[in-house]
N, C-alpha and C positions, 0 to 999 in steps of 0.2 A: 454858245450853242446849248439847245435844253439837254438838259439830261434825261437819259431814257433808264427805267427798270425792267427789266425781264422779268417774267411770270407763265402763270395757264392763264389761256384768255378762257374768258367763258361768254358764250353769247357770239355774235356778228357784228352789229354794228357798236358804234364809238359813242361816247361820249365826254363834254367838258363839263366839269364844274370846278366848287371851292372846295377845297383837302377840310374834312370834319372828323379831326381824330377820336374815337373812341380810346382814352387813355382810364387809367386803374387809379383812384387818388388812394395812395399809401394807408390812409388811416382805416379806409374801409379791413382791410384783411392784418391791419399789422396784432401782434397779442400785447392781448393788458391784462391785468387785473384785478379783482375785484372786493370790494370791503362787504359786500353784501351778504349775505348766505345762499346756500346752493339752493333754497328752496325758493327764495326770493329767483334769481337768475334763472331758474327752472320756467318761473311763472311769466317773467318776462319775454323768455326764448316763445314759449306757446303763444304770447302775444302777439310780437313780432311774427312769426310765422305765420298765424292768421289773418296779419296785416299783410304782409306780402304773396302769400296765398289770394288775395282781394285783389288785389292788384296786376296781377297776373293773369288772373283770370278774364278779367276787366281785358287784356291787352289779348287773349287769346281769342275776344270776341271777334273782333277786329282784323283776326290775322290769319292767314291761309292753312288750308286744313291739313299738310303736311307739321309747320309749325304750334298749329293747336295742338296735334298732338303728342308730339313731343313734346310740348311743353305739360300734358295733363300727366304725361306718365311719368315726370319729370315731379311735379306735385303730390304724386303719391308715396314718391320714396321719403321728399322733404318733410310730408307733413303725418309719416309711419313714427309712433310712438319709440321704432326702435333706434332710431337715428339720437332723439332724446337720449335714450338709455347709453348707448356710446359714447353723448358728450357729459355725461354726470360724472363719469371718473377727472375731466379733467377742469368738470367748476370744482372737484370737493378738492382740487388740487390750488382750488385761489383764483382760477381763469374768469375772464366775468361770458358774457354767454356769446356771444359772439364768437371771441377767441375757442371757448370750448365747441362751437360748431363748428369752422372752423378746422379744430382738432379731430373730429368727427370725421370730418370727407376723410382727411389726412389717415384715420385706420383704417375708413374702407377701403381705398387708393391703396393702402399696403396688405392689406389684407389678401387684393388681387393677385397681388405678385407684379410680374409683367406682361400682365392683361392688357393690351394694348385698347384693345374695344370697352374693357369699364372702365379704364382711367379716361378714357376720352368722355363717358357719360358723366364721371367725376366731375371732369371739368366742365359740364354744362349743369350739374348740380352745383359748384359752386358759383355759375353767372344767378341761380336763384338767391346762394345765399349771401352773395353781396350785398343784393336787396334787403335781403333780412336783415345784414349787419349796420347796412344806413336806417333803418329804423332802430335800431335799436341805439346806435351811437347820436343818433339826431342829425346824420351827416346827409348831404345834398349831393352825395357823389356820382350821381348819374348823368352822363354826355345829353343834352336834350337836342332833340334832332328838330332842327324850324321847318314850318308848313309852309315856308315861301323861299325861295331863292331855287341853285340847283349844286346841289352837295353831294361830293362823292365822300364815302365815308373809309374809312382808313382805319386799320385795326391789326393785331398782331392777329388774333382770329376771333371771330363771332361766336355767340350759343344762341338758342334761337328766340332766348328771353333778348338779345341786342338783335334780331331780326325784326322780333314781331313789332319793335317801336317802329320802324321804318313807316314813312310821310312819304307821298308822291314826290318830295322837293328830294329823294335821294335817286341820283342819275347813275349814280355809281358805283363801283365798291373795289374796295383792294384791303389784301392782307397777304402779312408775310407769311403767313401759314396755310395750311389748308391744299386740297387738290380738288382735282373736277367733279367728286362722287361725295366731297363735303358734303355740311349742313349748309352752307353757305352756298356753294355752288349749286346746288339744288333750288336753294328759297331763288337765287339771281336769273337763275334758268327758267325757272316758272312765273317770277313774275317780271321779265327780259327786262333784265335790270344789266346794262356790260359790268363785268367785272373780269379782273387779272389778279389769282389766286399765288401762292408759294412766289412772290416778290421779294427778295434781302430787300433793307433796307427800307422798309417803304414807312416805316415811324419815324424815318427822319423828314418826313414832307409836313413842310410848315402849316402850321394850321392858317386856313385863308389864302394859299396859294389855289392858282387853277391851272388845273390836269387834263391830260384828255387820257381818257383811259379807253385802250384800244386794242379788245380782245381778240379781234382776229392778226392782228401784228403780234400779242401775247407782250402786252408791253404798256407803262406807263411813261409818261411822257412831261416834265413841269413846263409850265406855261407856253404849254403846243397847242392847237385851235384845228378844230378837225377836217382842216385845209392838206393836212400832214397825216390824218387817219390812213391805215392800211385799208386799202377799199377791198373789201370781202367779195370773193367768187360770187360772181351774181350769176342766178340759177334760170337760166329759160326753157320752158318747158317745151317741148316737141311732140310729146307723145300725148297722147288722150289721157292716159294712166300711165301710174309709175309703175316701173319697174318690177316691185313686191307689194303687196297689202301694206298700208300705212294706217293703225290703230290708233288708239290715245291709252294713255294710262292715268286710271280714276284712283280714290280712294274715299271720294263722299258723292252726294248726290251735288253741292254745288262743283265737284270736278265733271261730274257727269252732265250736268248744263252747261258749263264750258263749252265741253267735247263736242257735244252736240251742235255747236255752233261754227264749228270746221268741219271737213272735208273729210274727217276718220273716217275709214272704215269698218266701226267699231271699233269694241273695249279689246286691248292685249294685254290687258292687267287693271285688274280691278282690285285692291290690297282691301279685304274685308274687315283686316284687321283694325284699322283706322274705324270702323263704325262700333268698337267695343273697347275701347283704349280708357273711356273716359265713363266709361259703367262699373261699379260698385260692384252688382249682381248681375248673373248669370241670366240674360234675355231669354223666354221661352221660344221654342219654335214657331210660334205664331207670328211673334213678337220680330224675330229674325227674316221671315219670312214679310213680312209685310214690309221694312225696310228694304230687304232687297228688292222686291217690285217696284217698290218705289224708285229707285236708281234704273233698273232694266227699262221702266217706262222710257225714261227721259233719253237713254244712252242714245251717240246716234247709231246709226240703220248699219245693220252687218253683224258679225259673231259678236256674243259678249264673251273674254276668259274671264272666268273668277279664280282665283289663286284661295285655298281655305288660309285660313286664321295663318299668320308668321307672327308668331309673339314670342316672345320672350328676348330673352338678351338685353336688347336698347328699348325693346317696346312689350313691357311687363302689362298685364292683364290682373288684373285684383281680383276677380272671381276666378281665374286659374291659377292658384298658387302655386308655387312651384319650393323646391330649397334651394337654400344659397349654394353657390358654386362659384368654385374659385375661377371660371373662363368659362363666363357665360354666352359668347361667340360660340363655344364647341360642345353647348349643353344641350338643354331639354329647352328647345326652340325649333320654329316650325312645324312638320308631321310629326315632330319627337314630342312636340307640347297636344299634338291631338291625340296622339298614343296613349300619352299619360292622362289623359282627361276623354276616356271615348266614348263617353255621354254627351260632354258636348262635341266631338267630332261629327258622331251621329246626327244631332239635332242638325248641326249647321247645313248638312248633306241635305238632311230633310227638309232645311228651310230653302235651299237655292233648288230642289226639284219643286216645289209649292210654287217658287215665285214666277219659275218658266211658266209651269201650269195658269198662275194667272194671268200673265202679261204674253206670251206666245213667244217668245223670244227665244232663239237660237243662242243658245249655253255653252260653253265647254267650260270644263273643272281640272284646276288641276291643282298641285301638292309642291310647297315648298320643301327645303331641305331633304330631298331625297337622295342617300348615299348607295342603295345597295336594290339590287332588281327585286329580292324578295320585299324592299317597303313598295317599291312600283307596283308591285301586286297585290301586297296588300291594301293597299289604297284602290286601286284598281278595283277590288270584290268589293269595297266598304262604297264608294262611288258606284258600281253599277246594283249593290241591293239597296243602295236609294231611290233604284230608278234614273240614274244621269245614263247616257251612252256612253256619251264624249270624254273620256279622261286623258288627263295627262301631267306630265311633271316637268319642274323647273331644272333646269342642269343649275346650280353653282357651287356645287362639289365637285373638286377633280377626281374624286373615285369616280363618279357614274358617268365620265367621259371615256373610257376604255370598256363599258359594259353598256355602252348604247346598241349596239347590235344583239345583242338579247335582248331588247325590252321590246323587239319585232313580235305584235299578238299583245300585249300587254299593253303597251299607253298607244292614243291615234297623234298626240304629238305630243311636242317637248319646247320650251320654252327657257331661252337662257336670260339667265339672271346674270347680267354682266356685271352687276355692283359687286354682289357677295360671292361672284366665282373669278374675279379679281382681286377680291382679301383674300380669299381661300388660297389663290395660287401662288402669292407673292405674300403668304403670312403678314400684312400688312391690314391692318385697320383702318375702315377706305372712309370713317369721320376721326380718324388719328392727324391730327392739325398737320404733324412733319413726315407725313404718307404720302403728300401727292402725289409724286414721282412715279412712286410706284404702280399705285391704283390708276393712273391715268389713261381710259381706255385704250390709248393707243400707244397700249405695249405693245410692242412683236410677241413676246410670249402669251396674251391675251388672245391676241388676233391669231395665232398659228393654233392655238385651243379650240377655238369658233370653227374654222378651217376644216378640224379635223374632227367634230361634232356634228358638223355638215356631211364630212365625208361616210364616217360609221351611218349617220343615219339615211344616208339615199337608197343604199341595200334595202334597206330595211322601210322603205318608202313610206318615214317616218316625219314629217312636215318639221322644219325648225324654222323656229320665232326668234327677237331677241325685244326683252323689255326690261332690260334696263338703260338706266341712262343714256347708253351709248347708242342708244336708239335715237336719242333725239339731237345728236349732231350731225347734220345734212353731208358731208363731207362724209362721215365715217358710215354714215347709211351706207351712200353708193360702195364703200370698202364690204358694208357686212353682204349687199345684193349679190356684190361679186363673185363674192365665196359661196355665194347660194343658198343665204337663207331665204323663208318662200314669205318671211313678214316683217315687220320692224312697228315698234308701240312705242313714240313719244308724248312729252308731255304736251297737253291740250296749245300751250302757247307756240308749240316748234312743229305743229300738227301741218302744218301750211308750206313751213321753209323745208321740211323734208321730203314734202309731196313734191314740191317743184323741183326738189334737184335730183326726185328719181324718175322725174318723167322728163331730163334734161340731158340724157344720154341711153346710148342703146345697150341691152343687156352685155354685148361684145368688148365694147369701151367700158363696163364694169368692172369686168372678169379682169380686163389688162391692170385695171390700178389695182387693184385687189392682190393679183401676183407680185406685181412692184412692192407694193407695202408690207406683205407680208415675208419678202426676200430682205428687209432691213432689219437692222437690228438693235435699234434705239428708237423711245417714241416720235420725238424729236426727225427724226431722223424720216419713221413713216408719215409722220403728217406733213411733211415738207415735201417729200415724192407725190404722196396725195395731191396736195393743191398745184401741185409741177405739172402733173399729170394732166389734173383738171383743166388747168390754164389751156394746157396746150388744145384736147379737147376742145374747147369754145371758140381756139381762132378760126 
């Protein structure tokens, strides 16, 4: 009989290939050291870092523009003079340069404390400097991934320096780490790749065996053929339109020609931040403005939201400096990085009212990390003396869920961030490898938060959206219509599978699974009622 592993599936449909482990060769990370001098090892580490800095870059051309940039902002930390300066105490200690960088992650890593969100950027800072370290040792230790056959790749978890290698010839993915608001599960989701994430066991699957990996069952399978695939809820449409407005969520102008090539109805999030990640200096408002037209041209037809600047944290910005901070999750990131920089908050305002003005486009604005009704307002006055109408904020703080009814007059909606108002709620780092569980939209504690963000804001006939991720699985859509939000924003590639399964049942048949799901009390638990629900539904 095959054996099966449990996991999160991601995706809908199945797939089979050969198991291609990403495994770690020892010598890359193990410490040595060294006969040379520090100045010498100094000189080399700069080397090395330039080398693999090239090379990176080289792979970020290539690679989807969630993953470019994290990987650019990723390259600023590595290739910051002060990263050097940390590992000199521990070449003058004898380390050769490697082992002292290395040593380097390892103080910032404790420096955090138990920062669950910068030890996880730690650790996609260290998939860079393994790279560095095989330049440097002359070692060959990177998994190469073939342009032909069909390879599911298997890893304890990825960074997205092991994403952006990814070749058409990968059909697959599994790791024993990781949950649905991953880095992984994100790059798999966008470019509908099946994968089955937080699997035990799955590094013991031989390299060269074939799998079906099959996300909608939530399960790996050895040498299964997808004769045995869970057949996913298939979605037929009935209505003309779904349900609620179905968006797309952008972050560059190639997301935005995607989009455009489905059935969105419009941008529900357009993350601006992605167009300043990988600049040095501070763009002028011109300069701002002209890019975002550029995007607004192409979007397709319906509202655009733009979301201003979310940087800081995992997505540092080099012309907005910021200080270190011991939990940078709970810092001066999102409106709190425009606050502290209101020169450029200003510009940017001034550049997305220039770009409506040139392109005619129906805008709304709105402000991440908003805790407290007095930033709703303040943003709110900073947004309409630029001339926007339309403002509005992101919920993914659980303070400003019991303070939604006052922001009646002050924002015309509100838009939930399911990714970061799922860390927030469950203190859980939703790119923390052994987080799954937690962050997995379909907590009951998630969805009873939604519920009740719905409920505060109908008084107050307050419109709510949801773009995040949870937005683009077709199943949990028809859970959030229920509840009654009036939109949902996935990504360009789930833009299709969501539309048909909110135009695949009537608002009445929503609201029932919606109560179901949200009366359980484990996610497991609501996503099983769901698809029970659904099933029944379709006979």
């Amino acid at each position: 009989m095959s054996r099966s592993l449990s996991g999160i599936g991601i995706g809908r449909e199945a797939a089979t290939g050969q198991v291609l482990r990403f495994t770690r060769d020892p010598r890359v990370e193990e410490t040595r050291t060294s006969s040379l001098g520090v100045d010498q090892e100094i000189a080399a580490l700069r080397s090395a870092i330039a080398q693999a800095g090239d090379d990176v870059r080289a792979q970020v051309e290539g690679s989807d523009p969630d993953t470019a940039a994290i990987l650019d902002a990723l390259l600023m930390v590595i290739e910051d003079d002060e990263l050097i300066t940390m590992a000199t105490p521990h070449l003058e200690r004898g380390l050769d340069a490697a082992s002292a960088l290395f040593g380097a992650l390892d103080d910032l890593n404790a420096l955090m404390g138990d920062d669950e969100d910068f030890q996880s950027r730690v650790g996609d800072l260290r998939g860079i400097a393994r790279s560095i370290s095989t330049h440097l040792r002359g070692l060959d230790a990177t998994t190469t991934i073939p342009h032909t056959g069909e390879w599911v790749v298997v890893a304890e978890d990825l960074t997205p320096l092991d994403t952006a290698q990814f070749t058409n010839s990968v059909v697959g993915v599994v790791t024993e780490l990781g949950g649905p608001t991953s880095h992984t599960a994100i790059i798999c989701r966008a470019r509908n790749i099946p994968a089955v994430v937080s699997v035990t066991g799955a590094m013991e699957l031989p390299d060269g065996e074939w799998v079906l990996v099959d996300p909608a069952g939530h399960r790996v399978v050895e040498g299964a053929d997808l004769s045995v695939a869970t057949v996913p809820i298939s979605f037929i449409p009935t209505l003309d339109e779904p349900l609620v407005t179905v968006r797309a969520n952008i972050g560059s102008l190639a997301d935005a020609q995607a989009a455009a090539d489905t059935l969105a109805r419009g941008i529900g999030l357009f993350r601006t931040e992605v167009l300043y990640l990988d600049r040095q200096s501070q763009p002028t408002m011109t300069e701002q403005a002209s890019e975002l037209a550029e995007v607004f041209r192409v979007a397709p037809a319906g509202t655009i939201i733009v979301r201003t600047i979310d940087a800081g944290s995992d997505k540092p910005v080099a012309f907005l400096p910021g200080k270190s901070e011991e939990n940078p999750a709970l810092g001066v990131r999102g409106f709190r990085l425009g606050r502290a920089h209101p020169e450029f908050q200003e510009d940017q305002l001034l550049a997305i009212k220039a770009a409506i003005d040139a392109t005619g486009r129906h805008v709304q604005v709105m402000a991440p990390m908003i805790s407290t009704v007095e930033e709703a307002t303040e943003f709110r006055e900073m947004a309409k003396k630029a001339g926007l109408p339309e403002v509005g904020i992101m919920v993914e703080t659980p303070a400003i869920v019991p303070m939604i009814p006052d922001l009646a007059g002050i924002v015309d909606f509100v838009s939930i961030g399911s990714n970061d108002l799922s860390q927030y709620l469950f203190a859980a780092d939703r790119q923390h490898p052994a987080m799954g569980g937690l962050v997995d939209p379909w907590q009951p504690g998630l969805l009873r938060t939604i519920d009740t963000i719905v409920q505060h804001a109908a008084p107050a006939v307050i419109p709510v959206g949801v773009c995040g991720e949870a937005g683009s699985d077709p199943l949990l859509a028809i859970v959030l219509a229920g509840l009654g939000v009036s939109s949902v924003s996935a990504a360009p590639s789930a833009v299709a599978a969501v539309r048909d399964a909110l135009s695949s049942l009537t608002k009445a048949q929503a609201q029932d699974i919606a109560r179901a799901v949200v009366a359980e009390t484990s996610a497991n638990r609501a996503r099983d009622v769901a698809t029970d629900a659904l099933a029944s539904v379709s006979q």
